[in-house]
C-alpha positions as CSV (number, residue, x, y, z in Angstrom):
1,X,120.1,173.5,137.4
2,X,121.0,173.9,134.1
3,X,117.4,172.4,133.0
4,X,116.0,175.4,134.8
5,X,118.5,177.9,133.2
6,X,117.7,176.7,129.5
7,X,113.9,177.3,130.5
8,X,114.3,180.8,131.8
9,X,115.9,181.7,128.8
10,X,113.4,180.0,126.4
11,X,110.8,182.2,128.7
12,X,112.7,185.1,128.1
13,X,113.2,184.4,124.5
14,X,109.3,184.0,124.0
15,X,108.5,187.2,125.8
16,X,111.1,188.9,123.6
17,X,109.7,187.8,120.5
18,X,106.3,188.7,121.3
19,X,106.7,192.1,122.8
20,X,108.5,192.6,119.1
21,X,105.6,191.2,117.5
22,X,102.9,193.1,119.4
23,X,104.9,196.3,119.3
24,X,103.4,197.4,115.9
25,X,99.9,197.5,117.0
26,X,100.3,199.1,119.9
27,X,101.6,201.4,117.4
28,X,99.0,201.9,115.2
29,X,96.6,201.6,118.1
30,X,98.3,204.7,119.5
31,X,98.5,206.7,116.7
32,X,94.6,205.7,115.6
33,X,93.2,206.4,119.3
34,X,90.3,205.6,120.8
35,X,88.7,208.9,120.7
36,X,85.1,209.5,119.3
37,X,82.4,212.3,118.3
38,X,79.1,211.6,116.8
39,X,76.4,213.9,116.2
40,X,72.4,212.8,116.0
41,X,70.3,215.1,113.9
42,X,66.5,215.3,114.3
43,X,63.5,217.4,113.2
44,X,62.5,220.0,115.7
45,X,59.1,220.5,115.2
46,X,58.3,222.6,118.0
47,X,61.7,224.6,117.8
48,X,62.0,223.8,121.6
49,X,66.3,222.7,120.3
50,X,65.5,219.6,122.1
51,X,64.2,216.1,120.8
52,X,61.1,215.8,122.1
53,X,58.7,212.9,121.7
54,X,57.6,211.9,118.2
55,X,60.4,213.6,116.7
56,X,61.3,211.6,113.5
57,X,65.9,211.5,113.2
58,X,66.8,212.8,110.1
59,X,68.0,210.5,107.1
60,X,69.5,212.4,104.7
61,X,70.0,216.1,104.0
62,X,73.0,216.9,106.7
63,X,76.8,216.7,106.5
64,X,79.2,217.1,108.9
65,X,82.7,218.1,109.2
66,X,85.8,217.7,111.9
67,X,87.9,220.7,112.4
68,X,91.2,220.1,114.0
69,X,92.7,222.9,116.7
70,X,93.6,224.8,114.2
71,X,90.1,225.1,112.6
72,X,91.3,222.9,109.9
73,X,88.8,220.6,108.4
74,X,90.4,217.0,108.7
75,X,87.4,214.6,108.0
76,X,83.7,214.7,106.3
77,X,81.1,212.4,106.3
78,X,77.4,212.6,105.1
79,X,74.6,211.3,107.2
80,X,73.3,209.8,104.2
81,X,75.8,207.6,104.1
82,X,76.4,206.9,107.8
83,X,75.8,202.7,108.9
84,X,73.7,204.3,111.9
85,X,71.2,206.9,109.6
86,X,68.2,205.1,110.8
87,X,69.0,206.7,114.7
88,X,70.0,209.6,113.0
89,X,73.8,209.3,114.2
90,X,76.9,210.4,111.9
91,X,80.2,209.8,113.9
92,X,84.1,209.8,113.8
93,X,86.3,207.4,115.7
94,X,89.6,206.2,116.7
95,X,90.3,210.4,117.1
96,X,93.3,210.9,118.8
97,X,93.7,212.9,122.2
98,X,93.1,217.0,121.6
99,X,90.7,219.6,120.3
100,X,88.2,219.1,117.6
101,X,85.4,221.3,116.7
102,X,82.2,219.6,115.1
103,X,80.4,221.3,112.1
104,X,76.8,220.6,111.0
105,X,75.8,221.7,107.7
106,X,72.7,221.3,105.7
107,X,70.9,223.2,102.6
108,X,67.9,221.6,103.8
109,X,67.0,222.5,107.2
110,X,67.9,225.4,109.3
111,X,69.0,224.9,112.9
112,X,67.1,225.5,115.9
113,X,70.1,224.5,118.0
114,X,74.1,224.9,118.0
115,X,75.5,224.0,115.0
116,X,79.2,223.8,115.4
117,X,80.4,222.5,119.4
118,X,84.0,222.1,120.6
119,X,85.0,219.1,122.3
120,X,88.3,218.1,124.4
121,X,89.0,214.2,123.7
122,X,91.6,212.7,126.3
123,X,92.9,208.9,126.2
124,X,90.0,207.5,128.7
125,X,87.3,210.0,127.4
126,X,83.4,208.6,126.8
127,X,82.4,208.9,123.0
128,X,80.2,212.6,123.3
129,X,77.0,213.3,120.8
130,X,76.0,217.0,119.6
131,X,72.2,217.0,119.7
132,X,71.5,219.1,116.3
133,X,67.8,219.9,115.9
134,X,66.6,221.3,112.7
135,X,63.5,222.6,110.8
136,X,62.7,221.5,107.1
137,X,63.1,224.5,105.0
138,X,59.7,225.0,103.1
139,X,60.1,227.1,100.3
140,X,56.4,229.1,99.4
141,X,56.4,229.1,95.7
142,X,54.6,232.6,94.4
143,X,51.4,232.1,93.3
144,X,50.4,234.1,89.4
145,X,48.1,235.7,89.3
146,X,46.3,235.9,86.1
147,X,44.2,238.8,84.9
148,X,42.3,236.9,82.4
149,X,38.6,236.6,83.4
150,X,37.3,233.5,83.5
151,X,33.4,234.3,83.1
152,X,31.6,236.7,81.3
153,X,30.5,238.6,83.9
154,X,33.6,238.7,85.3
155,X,35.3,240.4,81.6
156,X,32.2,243.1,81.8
157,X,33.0,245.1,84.6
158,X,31.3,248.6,84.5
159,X,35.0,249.6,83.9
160,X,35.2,247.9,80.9
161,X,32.0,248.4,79.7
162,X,32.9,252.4,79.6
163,X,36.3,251.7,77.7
164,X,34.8,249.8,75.1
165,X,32.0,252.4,75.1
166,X,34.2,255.4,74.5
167,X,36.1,253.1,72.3
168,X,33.2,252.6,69.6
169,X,32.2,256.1,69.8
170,X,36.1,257.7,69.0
171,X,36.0,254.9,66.3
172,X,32.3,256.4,64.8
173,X,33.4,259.5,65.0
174,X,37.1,258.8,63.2
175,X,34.8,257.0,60.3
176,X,32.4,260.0,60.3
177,X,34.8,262.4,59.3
178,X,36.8,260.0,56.8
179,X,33.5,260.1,55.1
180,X,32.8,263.8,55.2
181,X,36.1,264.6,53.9
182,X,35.7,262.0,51.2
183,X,32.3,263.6,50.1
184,X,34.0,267.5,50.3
185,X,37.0,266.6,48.1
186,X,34.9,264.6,45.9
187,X,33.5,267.7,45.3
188,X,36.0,270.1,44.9
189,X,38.3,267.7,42.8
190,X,36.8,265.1,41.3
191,X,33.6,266.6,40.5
192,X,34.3,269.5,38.1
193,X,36.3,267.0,35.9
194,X,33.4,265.8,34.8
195,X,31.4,268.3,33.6
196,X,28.2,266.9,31.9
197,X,27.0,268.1,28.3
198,X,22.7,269.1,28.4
199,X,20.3,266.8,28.0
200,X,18.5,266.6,24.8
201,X,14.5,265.5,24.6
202,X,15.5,262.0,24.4
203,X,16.9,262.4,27.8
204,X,20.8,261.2,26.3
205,X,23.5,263.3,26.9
206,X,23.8,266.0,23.9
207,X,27.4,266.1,22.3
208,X,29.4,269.0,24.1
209,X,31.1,271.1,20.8
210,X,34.7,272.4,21.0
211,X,35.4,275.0,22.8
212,X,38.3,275.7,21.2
213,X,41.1,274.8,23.6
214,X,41.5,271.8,21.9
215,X,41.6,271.8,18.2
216,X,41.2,269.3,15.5
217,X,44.2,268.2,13.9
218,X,43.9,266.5,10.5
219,X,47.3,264.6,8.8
220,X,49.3,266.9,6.8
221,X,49.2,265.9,3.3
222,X,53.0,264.6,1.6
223,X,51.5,265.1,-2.0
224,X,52.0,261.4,-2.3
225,X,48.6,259.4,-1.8
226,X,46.1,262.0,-3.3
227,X,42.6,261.3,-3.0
228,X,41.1,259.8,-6.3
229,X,37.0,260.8,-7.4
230,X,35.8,258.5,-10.3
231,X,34.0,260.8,-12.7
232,X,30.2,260.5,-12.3
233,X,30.0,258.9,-16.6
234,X,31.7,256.0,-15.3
235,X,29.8,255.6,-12.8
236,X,27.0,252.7,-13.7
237,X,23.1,254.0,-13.2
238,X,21.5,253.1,-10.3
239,X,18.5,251.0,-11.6
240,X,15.5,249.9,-10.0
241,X,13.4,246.6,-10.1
242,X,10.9,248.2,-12.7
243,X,13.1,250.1,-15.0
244,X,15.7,246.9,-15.1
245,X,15.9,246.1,-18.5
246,X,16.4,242.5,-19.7
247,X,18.7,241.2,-21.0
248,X,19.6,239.4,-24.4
249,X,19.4,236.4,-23.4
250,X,15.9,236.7,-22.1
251,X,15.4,238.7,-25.1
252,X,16.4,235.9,-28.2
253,X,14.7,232.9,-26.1
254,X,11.4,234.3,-25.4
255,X,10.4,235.8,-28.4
256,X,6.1,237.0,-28.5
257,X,4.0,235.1,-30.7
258,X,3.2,236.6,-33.9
C-alpha cells in the first residue's frame, strides 16, 4: 500500500513538472499561431485575371504587405526574396486568429486582377493564396526624329531649291547696289579732290600754277645769317683745255732747241 502511494505521487510529480515545462510553448505557440496567407503572382498575358497555361510566375518585381484590422501595415516581404520565388509564392505564417488585408504592390507590372483581398484567419483555418495576375509595363521610348537629310536628293527639295534661289538673288542684288553707291560717292567725293593739271605734248601731267589760295611763304630774315656773293675778281677764270697755259715747271724743263 504504501509502495503504491509513493508511485502515485512520483506520477503526479512527473506530470507536474512537465506540464510546467511544456507550459511555455504552448505559450509562444499561442501567441505565434498557426495562421497563414500567401500570395502567387504570375504574368497575365492574355489579361483573362486568371493563370492560364504557359503563364511564366513572376520572380522579382512585386512586394507585398500585411495590414492588420485596423489597416495598419504589420509585415512586408519582397517576392524577390521569398524561399518559394521559383512558384511565384510570397507568404506570412504563424498569423494569429483575426482580420488581415493583403496588399500587392509593384512598379513593374500593372494588375489585371485584385490587388489588395481581406481574409478572416480562425485557429483551424487552411492557409488561403491571392491569385495576383499582372502585365509587364512596357514603356515606348519616343522615337527623334531628325530633320537632317540624309541624301542629296533628299536636301534638294523644290522647296529648298526656291529658298536658296531667292536667297542668291536678294544677295546679288544687296552687292549690286553696294557697288553703285560706291561708284556715285566716288564721284561726288573723292573724285573732285583730285583735279588733274593738262596734259602737255609729252603726254606728262603739266604743273598746275597757284591759284592764289595758297601762297608761298619764304623764312623771315633775323638780319643774322645774310647771304654772302664773292665778287666776280676773285673769282678764278674759267679756262679751257686749249687756252690752259703751262705751267713753270713745264716751262724751265723743256726748254726749245736753239
Amino acid at each position: 500500500m504504501i509502495r503504491q502511494m509513493k508511485t502515485v505521487q512520483r506520477l503526479v510529480l512527473l506530470s507536474v513538472m512537465a506540464a510546467v515545462l511544456l507550459m511555455p510553448m504552448a505559450m509562444i505557440s499561442a501567441q505565434e499561431g498557426q495562421g497563414q496567407l500567401c500570395v502567387r503572382a504570375f504574368e497575365d498575358r492574355n489579361r483573362s485575371g486568371a493563370r492560364d497555361g504557359g503563364e511564366p510566375y513572376l520572380v522579382d518585381g512585386v512586394s507585398v504587405n500585411l495590414l492588420n484590422e485596423d489597416n495598419i501595415i504589420i509585415d512586408t516581404a519582397l517576392l524577390s526574396q521569398s524561399a518559394r520565388k521559383s512558384e511565384g509564392l510570397v507568404c506570412f505564417q504563424r498569423l494569429m486568429p483575426g482580420v488581415y488585408t493583403l496588399q500587392v504592390v509593384s512598379a513593374d507590372y500593372m494588375p489585371t486582377s485584385p490587388s489588395q483581398v481581406t481574409y478572416s484567419i480562425e485557429e483551424s483555418s487552411i492557409p488561403q493564396v491571392l491569385e495576383f495576375g499582372a502585365e509587364l509595363i512596357v514603356v515606348d521610348m519616343p522615337t527623334v526624329q531628325s530633320d537632317t537629310p540624309r541624301t542629296l536628293q533628299e536636301a534638294l527639295t523644290p522647296a529648298r531649291l526656291q529658298r536658296i534661289l531667292f536667297a542668291a538673288i536678294g544677295a546679288a542684288v544687296v552687292m549690286a547696289g553696294m557697288g553703285v553707291l560706291g561708284v556715285l560717292g566716288w564721284y561726288l567725293f573723292v573724285r573732285p579732290r583730285y583735279k588733274r593739271g593738262p596734259v602737255t605734248s609729252t603726254g606728262q601731267y603739266a604743273a598746275v600754277p597757284p591759284t592764289g589760295s595758297y601762297p608761298a611763304v619764304s623764312p623771315p630774315s633775323t638780319g643774322r645769317f645774310q647771304p654772302v656773293t664773292p665778287p666776280t675778281s676773285a673769282m678764278p677764270p674759267v679756262v679751257t683745255g686749249e687756252e690752259k697755259p703751262p705751267l713753270d715747271d713745264d716751262i724751265e724743263r723743256f726748254q726749245p732747241p736753239n
